[in-house]
N, C-alpha and C positions, 0 to 999 in steps of 0.2 A: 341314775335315771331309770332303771332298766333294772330285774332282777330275773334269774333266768335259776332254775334249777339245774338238779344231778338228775339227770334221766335213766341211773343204773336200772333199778326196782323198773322202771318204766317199760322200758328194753327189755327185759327180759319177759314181763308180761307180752309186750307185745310181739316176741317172739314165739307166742304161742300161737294155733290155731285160732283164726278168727273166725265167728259164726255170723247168721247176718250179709248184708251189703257188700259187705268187706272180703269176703271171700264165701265162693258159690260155686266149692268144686265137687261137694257132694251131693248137689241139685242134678234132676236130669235138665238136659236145654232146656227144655218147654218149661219148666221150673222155675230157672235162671230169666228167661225171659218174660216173663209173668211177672215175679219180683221187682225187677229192673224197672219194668213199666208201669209199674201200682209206686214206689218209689220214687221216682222219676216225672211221671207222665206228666206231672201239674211247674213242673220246676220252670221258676224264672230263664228267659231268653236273655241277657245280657245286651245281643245285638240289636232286641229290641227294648230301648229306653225309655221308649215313653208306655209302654205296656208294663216293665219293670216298678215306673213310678207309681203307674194305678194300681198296681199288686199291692205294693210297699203299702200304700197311704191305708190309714189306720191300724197299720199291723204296730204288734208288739217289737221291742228289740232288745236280745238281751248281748251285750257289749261285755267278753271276759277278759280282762286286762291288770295287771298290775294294782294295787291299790294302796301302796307304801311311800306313794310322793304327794305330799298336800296340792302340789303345783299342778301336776297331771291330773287328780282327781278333780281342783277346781275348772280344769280345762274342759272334761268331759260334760263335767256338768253343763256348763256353755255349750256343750256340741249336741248335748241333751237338747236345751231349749232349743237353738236353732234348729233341728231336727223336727222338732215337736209342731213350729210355728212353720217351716217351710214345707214340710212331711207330711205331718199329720201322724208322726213316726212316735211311739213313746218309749223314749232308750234306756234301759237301766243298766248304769253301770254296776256289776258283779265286779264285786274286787275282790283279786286273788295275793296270796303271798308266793305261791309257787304256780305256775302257767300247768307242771305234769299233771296240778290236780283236776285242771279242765280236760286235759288229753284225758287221764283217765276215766272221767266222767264219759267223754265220748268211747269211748272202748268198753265202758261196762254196757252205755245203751245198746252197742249194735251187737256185742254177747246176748245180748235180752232180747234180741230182733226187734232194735225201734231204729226202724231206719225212714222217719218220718216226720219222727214229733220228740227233736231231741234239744233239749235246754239252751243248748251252746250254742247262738247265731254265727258271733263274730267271735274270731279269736287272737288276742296279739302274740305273735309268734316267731318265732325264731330258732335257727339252730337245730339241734340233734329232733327238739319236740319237731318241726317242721319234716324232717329228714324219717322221721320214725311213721308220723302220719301218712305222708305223703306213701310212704310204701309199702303200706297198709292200707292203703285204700280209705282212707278216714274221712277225705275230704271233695271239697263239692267243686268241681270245674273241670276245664277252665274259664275263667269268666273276668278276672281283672287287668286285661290288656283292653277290654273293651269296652273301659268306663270309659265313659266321653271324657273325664278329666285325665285319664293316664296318659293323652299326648302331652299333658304338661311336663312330665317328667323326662323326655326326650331320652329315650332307652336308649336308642341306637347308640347317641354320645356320652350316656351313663349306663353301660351293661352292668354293674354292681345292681341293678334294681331287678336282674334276672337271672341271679342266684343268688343261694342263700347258704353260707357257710361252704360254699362251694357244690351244694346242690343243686341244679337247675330249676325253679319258681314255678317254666311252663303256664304261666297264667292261672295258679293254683292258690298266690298272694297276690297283696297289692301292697305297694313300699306306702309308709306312713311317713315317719321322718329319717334323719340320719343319724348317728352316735359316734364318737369315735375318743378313744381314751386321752384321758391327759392326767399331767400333771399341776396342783394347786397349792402356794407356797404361804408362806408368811415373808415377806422383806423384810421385815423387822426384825426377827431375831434371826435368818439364816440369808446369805449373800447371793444366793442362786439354787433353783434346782439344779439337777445332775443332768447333764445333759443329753445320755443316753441310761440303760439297765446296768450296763457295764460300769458306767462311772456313780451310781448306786452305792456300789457297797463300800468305796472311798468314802462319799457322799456320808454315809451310815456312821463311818469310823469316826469321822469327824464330827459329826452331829448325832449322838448314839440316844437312845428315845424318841426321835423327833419324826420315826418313820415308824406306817405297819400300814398292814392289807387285811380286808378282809380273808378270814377262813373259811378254804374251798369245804366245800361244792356253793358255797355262794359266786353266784354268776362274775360278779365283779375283784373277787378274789383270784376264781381262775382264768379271769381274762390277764391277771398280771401276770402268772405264770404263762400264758401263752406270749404275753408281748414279752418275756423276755427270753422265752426258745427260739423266738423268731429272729432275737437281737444276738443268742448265744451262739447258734446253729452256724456251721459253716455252710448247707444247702438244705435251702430252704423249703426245695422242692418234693423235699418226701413229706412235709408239712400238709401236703395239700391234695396226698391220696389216704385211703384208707391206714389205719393205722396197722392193722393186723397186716399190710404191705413193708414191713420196714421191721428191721432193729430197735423196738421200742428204748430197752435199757443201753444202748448206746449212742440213740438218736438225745437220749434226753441224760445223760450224766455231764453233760456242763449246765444243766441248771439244777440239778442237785447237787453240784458243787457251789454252783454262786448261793443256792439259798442257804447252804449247812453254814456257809461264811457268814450270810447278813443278817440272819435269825438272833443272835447274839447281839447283834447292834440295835436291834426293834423295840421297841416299844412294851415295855416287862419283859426283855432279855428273848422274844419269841415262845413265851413259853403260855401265852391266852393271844386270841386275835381277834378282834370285833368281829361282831355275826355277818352281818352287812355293809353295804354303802350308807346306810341311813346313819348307823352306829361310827361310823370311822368319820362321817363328816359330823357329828357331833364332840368327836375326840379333837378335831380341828374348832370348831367354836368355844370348846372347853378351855382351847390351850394347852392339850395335851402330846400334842404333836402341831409340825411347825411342815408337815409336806403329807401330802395326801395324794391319791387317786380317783377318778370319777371317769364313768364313760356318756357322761353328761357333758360336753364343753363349755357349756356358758355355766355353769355352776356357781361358779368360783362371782362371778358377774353375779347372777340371780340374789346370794348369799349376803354380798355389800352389799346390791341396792336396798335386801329386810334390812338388812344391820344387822345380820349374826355374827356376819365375821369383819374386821376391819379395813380398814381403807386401806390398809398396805400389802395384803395378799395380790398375790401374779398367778397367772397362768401359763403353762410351758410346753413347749410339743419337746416327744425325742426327738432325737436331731437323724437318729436314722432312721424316724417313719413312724406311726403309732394305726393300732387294731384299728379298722373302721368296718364299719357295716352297717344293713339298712335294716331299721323296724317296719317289721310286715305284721298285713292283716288278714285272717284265712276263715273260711266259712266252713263248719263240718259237713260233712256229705247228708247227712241226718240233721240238718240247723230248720228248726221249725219255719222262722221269717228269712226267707236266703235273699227276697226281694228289699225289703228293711236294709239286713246286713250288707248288701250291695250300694244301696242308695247312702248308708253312711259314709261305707269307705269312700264311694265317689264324692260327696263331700267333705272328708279330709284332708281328699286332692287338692281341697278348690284354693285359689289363689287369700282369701279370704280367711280360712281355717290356717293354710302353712302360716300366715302370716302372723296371725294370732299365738299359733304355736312356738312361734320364731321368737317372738317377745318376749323382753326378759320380764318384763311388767305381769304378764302370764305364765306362759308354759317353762320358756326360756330354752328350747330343744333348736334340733338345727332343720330346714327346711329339707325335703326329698326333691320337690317338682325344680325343676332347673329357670333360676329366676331370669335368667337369658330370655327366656321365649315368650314372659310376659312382656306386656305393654311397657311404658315407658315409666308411665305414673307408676305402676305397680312397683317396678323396678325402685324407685324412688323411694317406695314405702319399704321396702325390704330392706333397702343401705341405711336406712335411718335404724333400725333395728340391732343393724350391723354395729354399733355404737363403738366408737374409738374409751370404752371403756378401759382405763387403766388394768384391769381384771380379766379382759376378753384374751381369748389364746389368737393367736394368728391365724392365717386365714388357711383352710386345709389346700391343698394340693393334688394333684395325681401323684407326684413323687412322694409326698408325706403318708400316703394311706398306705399299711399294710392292710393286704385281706386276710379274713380269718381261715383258717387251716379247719380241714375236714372234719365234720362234724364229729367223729369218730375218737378224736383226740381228746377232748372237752372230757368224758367219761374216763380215760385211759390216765390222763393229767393226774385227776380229783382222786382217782381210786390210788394212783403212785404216791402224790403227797399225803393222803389221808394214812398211810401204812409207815410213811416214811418217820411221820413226824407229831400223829397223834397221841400213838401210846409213850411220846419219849416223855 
């Protein structure tokens, strides 16, 4: 669903000196305050919504989000026209293969001192890119606790919507939907999937071609090496500080030993691995493997109802828990329409768009706002959704979600298997 860069190159850039909005330490006060104010002074009030809305109406929207899934792309278009027709809003969605090339977009404007009239409204985001912004000063708020639709998400009983990769949000995002890893089979030709990482590489011996993963630094590559250090690790908790806190080459040699193991049993012996998610779920339509991964859950559903793939694929959780986390939406501190981009997220919120989203007829993703606190009707429309599809994975859980481990790991992971296992 979801494609997420290596933010190495990224990082380091943005380890450098920032000019501009972003850092104003070589300004005198009077300077600093000057800036802040010509910058600032016109910016949307969030708390006030119906002044937010007359700002919005006829402004521009430029929407930077993924643009590798036909299904999301037809979605946005729909969230275009509604926009268009309730707004007055005109949203273009900018499709990206990598989210760093938006970050960097905003990091070269405010190098160039545009801290005003910068391209990137809205941005989908997540992870290390959010982690890197956020402490950089890159971004505009806080402002997304205060959309009239984010009580539908009922934080307090879902705090996962107020951090992100174990960074604190701050009202800096605003959760879109939800994702969480799975497993997607063929019954036809294999009897079950494995039912945790561990029982994988059995799995593998047994059935040898019929598995592979995308190759890291693609997002969905290394989220499978994260769910399996979290399944390998005897404590889990250094997982979830920085990484430069820990014994890297010791925290992580039981998953360089389970992968030296299952690499041989994969799909060309381990020795090529699809670029992406879009590529390995086409290696599953082809017949080329008979067990996949996706942090899309209804996938597997979406894929029967076209007909790509057959009537006998399953869907499967690990048994001891699988990656979950929330897709967020973040405005740059320099986003030209912040009023626009506020007005959409809040209607992403809306019971209306989740629902839409939720469809596998549509988007096929999983809802954020907590369908508890709608109405009854509403309620009703979501469980019809929920479809007792032969293909749908089970229903997630508090016990089944693992959270994702510090941002800081994701770059640490990608940069250890890329040395370990590219040049072999």
């Amino acid at each position: 669903m979801k494609s997420y860069p290596t933010t190495t190159a990224l990082t380091d850039v943005l380890s450098k000196p920032l000019r501009g909005l972003a850092r104003c330490k070589s300004r005198t006060l009077l300077g600093c305050l000057f800036f802040a104010a010509f910058a600032h002074g016109q910016q949307p009030d969030p708390s006030d919504w119906t002044a937010v809305l007359e700002q919005a109406r006829n402004q521009p929207l430029y929407f930077y989000a993924w643009g590798g899934d036909q299904q999301t792309n037809t979605y946005l278009n729909w969230v275009a026209s509604e926009l268009a027709e309730r707004h007055d809003i005109d949203m273009t969605h900018v499709r990206l293969s990598d989210t760093a090339d938006a970050v960097a977009r905003v990091l070269a404007e405010t190098q160039a001192g545009n801290s005003g009239r910068g391209a990137v409204d809205l941005l989908w985001l997540n992870g290390e890119n959010f982690a890197s912004m956020k402490d950089n000063d890159l971004l505009f708020g806080p402002w997304a606790e205060q959309l009239p639709n984010f009580a539908l998400v009922n934080a307090d009983a879902n705090p996962d919507v107020r951090s992100d990769f174990t960074v604190p949000v701050d009202g800096y995002e605003s959760p879109w939907l939800r994702a969480h890893l799975v497993f997607y089979y063929d019954s036809a030709f294999v009897a079950s999937a494995p039912a945790s990482v561990s029982e994988l590489l059995a799995w593998a011996e047994r059935y040898p071609g019929e598995f592979t993963y995308p190759r890291p630094p693609n997002f969905l590559g290394t989220t499978f090496l994260k769910q399996a250090l979290l399944e390998l690790v005897s404590d889990t908790s250094v997982l979830y500080t920085p990484v430069g806190d820990s014994d890297f080459n010791a925290v992580t040699a039981p998953l360089w030993h389970f992968l030296d193991a299952l690499h041989p049993n994969l799909l060309r012996q381990g020795r090529s691995f699809p670029a992406n998610g879009a590529e390995l779920h086409r290696l599953m339509v082809d017949g080329e493997i008979a067990l996949a991964i996706s942090f899309n859950p209804t996938e597997a559903v979406n894929s029967v109802v076209r007909g790509e793939l057959p009537d006998s694929v399953r869907t499967h959780l690990p048994q001891r828990g699988t990656l979950a986390n929330v897709s967020f939406l973040a405005i740059p501190f320099n986003a030209s329409h912040k009023a626009a981009a506020m007005v959409a997220a809040n209607f992403l919120l809306s019971p209306e768009a989740q629902l839409r989203a939720q469809d596998p007829d549509h988007m096929g993703g999983t809802a954020v706002i907590d369908v508890t606190v709608l109405s009854q009707q509403w309620q009703d429309q979501f469980a019809a959704t929920r479809q007792s599809h032969p293909a749908a994975p089970a229903a997630m859980t508090g016990t089944t979600a693992l959270q994702e481990p510090h941002p800081s790991w994701m770059d640490a992971l990608e940069a250890a298997w890329m040395a370990r296992y590219v040049s072999r």
